[in-house]
N, C-alpha and C positions, 0 to 999 in steps of 0.2 A: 544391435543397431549399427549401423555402419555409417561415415561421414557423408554416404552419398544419401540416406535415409531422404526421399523426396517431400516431407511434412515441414513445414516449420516450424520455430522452436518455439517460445517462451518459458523465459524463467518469474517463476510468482516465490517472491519472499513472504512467508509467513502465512503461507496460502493452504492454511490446515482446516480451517474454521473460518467464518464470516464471511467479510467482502475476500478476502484474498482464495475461499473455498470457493465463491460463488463466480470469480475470477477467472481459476483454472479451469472449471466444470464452463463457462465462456469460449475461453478460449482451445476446450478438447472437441466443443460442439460448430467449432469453425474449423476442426481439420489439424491443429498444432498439436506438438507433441509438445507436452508440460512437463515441467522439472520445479517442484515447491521443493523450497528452502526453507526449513520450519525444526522448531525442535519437537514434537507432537507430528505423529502420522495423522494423515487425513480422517478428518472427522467421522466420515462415513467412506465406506465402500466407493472406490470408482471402477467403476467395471469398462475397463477398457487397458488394454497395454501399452496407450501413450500418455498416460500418467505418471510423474516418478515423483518417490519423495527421497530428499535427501537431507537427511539426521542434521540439521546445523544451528548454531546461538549465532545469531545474530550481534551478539554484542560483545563476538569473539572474533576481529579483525581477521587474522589467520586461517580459522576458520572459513570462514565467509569467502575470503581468497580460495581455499583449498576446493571448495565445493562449486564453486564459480567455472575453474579450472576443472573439477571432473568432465561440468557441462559441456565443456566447451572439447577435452580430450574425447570423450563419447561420442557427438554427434556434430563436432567439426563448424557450428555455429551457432547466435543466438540472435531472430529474428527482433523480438522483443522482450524488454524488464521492463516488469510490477514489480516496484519494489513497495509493499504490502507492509511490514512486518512494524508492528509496534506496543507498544503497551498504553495504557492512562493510566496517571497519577493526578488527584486531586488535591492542591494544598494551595499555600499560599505562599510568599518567596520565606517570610518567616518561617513556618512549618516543614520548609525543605530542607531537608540533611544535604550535604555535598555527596553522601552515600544515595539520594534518591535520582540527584540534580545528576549524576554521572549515571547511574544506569537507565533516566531516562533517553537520558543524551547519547549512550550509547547503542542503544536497542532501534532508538527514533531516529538518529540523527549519522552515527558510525556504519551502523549496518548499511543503513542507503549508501554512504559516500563509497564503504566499499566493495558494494555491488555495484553502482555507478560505474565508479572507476575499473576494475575490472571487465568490464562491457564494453567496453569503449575501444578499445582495439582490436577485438572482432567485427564490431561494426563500422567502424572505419577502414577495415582491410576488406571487407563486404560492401563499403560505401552506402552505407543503407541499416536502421534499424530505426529504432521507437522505442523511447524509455518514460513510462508512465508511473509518477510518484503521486502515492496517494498521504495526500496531505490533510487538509480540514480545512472549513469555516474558522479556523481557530487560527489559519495564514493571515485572513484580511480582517478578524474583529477579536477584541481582547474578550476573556470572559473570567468571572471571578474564581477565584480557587484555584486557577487552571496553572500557575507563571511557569514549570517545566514542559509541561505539554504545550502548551501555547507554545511558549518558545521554540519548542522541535518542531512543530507542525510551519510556524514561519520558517525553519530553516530549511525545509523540504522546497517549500513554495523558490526560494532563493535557488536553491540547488536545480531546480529544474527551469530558472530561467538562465543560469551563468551558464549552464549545461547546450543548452538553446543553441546560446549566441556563438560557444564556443565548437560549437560540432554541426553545426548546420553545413558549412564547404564539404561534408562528408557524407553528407545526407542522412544527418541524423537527429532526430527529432528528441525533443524532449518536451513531458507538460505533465502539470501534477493538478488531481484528481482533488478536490475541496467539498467533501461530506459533509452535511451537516448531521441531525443525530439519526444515525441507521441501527434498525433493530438488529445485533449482534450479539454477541456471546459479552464482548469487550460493554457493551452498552448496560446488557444486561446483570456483567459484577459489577459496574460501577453505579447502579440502582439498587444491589442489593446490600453491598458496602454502607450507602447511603442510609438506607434503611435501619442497617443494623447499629449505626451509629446515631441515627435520629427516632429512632421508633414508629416514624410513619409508616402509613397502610402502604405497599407496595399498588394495590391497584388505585390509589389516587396519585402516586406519584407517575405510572407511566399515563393516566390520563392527563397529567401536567402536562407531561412532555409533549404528550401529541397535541396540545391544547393551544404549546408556545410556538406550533411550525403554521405560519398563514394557509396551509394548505391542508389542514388540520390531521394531520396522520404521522408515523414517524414514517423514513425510510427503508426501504428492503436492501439486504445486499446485489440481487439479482438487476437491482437497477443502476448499482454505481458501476457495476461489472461491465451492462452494457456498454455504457458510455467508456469505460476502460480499453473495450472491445475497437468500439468507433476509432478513439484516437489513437490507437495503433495502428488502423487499418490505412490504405492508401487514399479512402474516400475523406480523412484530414487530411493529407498530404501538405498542404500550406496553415495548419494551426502547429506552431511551435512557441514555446517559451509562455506559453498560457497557464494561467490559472482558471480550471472548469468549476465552476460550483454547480454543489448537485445538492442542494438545501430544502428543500420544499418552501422556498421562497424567505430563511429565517434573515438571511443578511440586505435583504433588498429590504429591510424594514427602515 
């Protein structure tokens, strides 16, 4: 690949599995060349050689710098970041170790700030990119058991509005992505965890789930993608510093 490679770029953290798989396979089906950041190679097969994965922990600062910088030494730019990458932890603030509270914080909250931040002066010397943080329903409503993840998920929402205000003279866009519950891999341990701690029937609990969205279904990855898709693309061009929910209607209640 050479810097003059005519494709655009996007880089997807954590983009192996789920919405950040359903993401990159998005954004390779509009023409970009993809670069996921993931410690896990891609779930499945992509058959195409403008896929790349690159080996990285997100909740290793240096890291996440270093592989930022490959991207960016490779192919000389980086059109748009999904910063994707996260984990769930379910507790309560009692039940939180300072060992759970920092690596959710780090994986949820570190990873972003330092792909964020590393991005930012490529696309400023470009005058032009799109950084899309996918965040949660979990930005605008409290939910029980949740207080780390809740927390990291408001912090994304924050980060991509101060990101907003702070890089717009640049022309650079920032908006984070507000899921409510998408059938993923992440959805799916945290259903089974559930289970194996309460002994409930796994198929009455994912009919809860779909039971509690007004739109009576869970979510697919391939549709939060979309919308990932849109607000990178020029046809936002004036949505910046926004919060998108993509809930099947759970917070408009």
């Amino acid at each position: 690949m050479s810097q003059q490679e005519s494709r655009p770029v996007c880089v997807v953290t954590g983009g192996s599995a789920g919405i950040g798989f359903a993401v990159c396979q998005r954004f390779l089906a509009e023409g970009y060349q993809v670069f996921n950041l993931d410690q896990q190679p891609f779930c499945q097969s992509v058959n195409t050689d403008h896929a790349h994965w690159l080996s990285c922990d997100m909740a290793d600062f240096p890291a996440v710098v270093n592989a930022m910088a490959k991207v960016i030494q490779t192919v000389g730019r980086i059109d748009v970041l999904v910063s994707n990458a996260g984990i769930h932890f379910s507790a309560n603030i009692e039940q939180t170790s300072e060992a759970d509270f920092d690596r959710v914080l780090d994986i949820n909250v570190k990873g972003a700030f330092a792909a964020v931040q590393q991005v930012i002066p490529v696309m400023k010397a470009q005058q032009k990119g799109a950084i899309v943080l996918i965040s949660s329903d979990q930005a605008l409503i409290g939910k029980r058991n949740s207080f780390a993840y809740n927390l990291s998920k408001a912090a994304l929402a924050s980060m991509a509005k101060t990101t907003a205000l702070d890089y717009a003279p640049f022309g650079i866009r920032a908006n984070a992505v507000c899921p409510g519950t998408i059938e993923t891999p992440l959805y799916h341990n945290a259903i089974n965890r559930y289970v194996a701690k309460s002994g409930a029937n796994p198929d009455e609990v994912h009919a809860e789930e779909a039971a509690l969205q007004p739109i009576g279904r869970l979510g697919q990855p391939e549709e939060v993608a979309e919308l990932v898709c849109f607000l990178a693309s020029d046809k936002a061009g004036f949505i910046t510093g926004s919060l998108q929910v993509i809930d099947g209607g759970y917070t408009a209640q």
